[in-house]
C-alpha positions as CSV (number, residue, x, y, z in Angstrom):
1,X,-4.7,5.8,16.9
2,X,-2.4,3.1,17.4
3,X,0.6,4.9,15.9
4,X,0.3,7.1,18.9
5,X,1.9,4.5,21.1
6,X,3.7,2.0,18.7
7,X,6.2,4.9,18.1
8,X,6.5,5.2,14.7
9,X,7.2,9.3,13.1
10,X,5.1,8.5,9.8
11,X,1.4,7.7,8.5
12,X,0.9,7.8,5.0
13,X,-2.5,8.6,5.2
14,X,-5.9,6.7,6.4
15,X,-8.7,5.8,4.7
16,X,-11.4,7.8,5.6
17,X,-15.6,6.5,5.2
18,X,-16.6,9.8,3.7
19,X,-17.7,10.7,0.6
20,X,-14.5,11.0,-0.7
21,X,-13.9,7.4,-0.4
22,X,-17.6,6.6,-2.2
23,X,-16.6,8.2,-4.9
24,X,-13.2,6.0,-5.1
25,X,-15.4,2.7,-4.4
26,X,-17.9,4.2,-7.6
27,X,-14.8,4.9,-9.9
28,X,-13.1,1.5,-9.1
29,X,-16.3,-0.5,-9.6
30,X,-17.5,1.7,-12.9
31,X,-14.4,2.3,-14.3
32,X,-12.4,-1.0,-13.5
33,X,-14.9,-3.7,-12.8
34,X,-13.4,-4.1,-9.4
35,X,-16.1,-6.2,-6.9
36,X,-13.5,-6.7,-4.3
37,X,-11.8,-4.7,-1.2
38,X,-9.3,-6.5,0.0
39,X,-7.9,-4.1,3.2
40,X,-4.0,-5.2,4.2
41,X,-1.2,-3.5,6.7
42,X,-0.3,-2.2,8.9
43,X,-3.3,-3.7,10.8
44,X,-6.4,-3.3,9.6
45,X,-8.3,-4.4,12.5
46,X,-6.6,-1.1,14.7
47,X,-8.5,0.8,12.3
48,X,-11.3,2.8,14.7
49,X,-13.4,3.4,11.6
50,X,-13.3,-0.1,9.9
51,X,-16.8,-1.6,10.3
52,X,-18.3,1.8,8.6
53,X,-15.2,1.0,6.0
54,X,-16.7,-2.1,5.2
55,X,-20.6,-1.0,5.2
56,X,-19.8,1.9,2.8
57,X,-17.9,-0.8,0.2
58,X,-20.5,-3.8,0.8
59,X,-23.7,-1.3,0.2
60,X,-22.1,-0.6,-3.1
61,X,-21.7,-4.3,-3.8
62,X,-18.6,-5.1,-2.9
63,X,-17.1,-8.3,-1.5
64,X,-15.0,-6.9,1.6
65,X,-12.0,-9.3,2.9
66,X,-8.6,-8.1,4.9
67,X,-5.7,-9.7,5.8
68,X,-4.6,-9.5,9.5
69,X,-2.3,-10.2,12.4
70,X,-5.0,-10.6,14.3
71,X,-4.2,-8.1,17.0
72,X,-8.0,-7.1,17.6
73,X,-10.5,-9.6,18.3
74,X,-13.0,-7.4,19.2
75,X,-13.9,-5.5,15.9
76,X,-15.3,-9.0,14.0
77,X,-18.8,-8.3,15.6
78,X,-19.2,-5.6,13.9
79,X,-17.4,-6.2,10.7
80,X,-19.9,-9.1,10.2
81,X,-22.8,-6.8,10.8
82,X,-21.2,-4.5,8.1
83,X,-21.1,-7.6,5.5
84,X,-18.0,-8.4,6.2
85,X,-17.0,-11.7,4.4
86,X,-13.8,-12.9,4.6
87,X,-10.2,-13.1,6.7
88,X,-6.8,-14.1,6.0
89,X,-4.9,-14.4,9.6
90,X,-1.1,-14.5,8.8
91,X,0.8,-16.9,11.3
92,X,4.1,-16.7,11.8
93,X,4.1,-18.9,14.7
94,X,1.8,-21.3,17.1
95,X,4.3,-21.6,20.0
96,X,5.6,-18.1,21.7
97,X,8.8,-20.1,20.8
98,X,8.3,-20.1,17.0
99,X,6.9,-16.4,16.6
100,X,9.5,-15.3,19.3
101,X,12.4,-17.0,16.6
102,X,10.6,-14.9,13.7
103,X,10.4,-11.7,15.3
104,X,12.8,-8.3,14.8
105,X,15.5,-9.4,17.4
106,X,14.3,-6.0,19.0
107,X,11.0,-7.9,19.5
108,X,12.2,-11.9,20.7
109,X,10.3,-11.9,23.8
110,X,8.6,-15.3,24.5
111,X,6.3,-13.5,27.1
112,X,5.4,-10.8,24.5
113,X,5.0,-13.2,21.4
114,X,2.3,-15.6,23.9
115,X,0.1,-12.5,24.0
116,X,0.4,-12.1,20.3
117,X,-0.6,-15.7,19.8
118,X,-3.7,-15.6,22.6
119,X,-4.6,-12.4,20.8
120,X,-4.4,-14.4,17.5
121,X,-6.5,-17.6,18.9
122,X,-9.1,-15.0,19.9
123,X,-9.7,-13.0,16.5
124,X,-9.8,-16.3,14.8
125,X,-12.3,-17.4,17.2
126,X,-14.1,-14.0,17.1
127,X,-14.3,-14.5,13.1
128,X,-15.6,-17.9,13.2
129,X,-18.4,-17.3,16.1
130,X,-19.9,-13.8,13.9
131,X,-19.7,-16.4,10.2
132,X,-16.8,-14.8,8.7
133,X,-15.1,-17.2,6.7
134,X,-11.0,-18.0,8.2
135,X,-8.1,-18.6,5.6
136,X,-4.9,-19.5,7.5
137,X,-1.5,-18.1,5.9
138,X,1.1,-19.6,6.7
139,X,5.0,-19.5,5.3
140,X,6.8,-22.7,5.3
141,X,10.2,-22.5,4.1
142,X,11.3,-26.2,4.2
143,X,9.8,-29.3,5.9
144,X,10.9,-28.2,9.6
145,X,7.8,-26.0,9.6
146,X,5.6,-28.9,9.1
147,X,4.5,-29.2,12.6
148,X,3.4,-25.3,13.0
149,X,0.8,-26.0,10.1
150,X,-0.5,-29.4,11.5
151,X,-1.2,-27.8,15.1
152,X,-3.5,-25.3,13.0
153,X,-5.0,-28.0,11.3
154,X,-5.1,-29.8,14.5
155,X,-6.9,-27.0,16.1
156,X,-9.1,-25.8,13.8
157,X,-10.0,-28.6,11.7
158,X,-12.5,-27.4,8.9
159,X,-13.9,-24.6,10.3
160,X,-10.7,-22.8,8.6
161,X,-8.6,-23.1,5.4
162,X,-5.2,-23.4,5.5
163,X,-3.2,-21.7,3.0
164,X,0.7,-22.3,2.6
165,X,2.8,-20.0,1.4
166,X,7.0,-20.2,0.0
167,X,9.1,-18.4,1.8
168,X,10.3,-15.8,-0.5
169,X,13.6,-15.5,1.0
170,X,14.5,-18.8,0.8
């Protein structure tokens, strides 16, 4: 798993498609009312098991969405075929310059932060080609951020929904 090579000394635990994890989705959904999965961070889309994730939740009815970095491209084929409806990409930058300037200064590498965007650019375009519907998430602390959102805009036109977000630091 990716933990295995990103170096970090700690899982909390992973979500597991097994029985176990039907029962959850029946208890949340009988008990609660929930009708939505909504799968966040680390990275959902390093998950091995995801697309069987999603199957087991949308077979009991649930709308399936996840939030995402967009570090793997190549698991939206199969997340569509699972039911899969919906993605917010976070985007912290469009240039390598930008992300580079956002990054843990162990991390400010303009070479390393271009991969992370072409990585980006492909999920997105993964998403859209297999029908799942694209949000865009994007903070914007003051007016300098302006022209990060209209390149997305630029770029994508429709086909994805931008969604600004404050800075909460700010």
């Amino acid at each position: 798993m990716f933990e295995s090579y990103n170096g970090v000394n700690f899982v909390p635990g992973a979500m597991r498609p097994d029985e176990e994890f039907d029962r959850t989705l029946d208890v949340l959904s009988q008990t609660l009312g929930t009708e939505e999965l909504h799968l966040t961070g680390g990275e959902p889309t390093l998950h091995r098991q995801l697309p069987e994730i999603i199957y087991r939740a949308t077979s009991r009815g649930f709308s399936v969405k996840l939030t995402s970095n967009g570090e793997n491209s190549r698991v939206f084929r199969d997340c569509a075929a699972a039911g899969f409806e919906k993605v917010n990409f976070s985007i912290f930058g469009t240039t390598p310059e930008e992300l580079a300037e956002v990054q843990h200064e162990k991390y400010r590498d303009v070479k390393r932060a271009k991969r992370k965007i072409d990585s980006l650019k492909r999920s997105i375009d993964e998403a859209l080609q297999y029908g799942i519907k694209v949000d865009a998430n994007i903070v914007m602390p003051d007016y300098s951020h302006a022209n990060r959102v209209r390149r997305v805009i630029d770029q994508y036109d429709s086909r994805i929904s931008v969604r600004i977000l404050n800075d909460m630091q700010s």
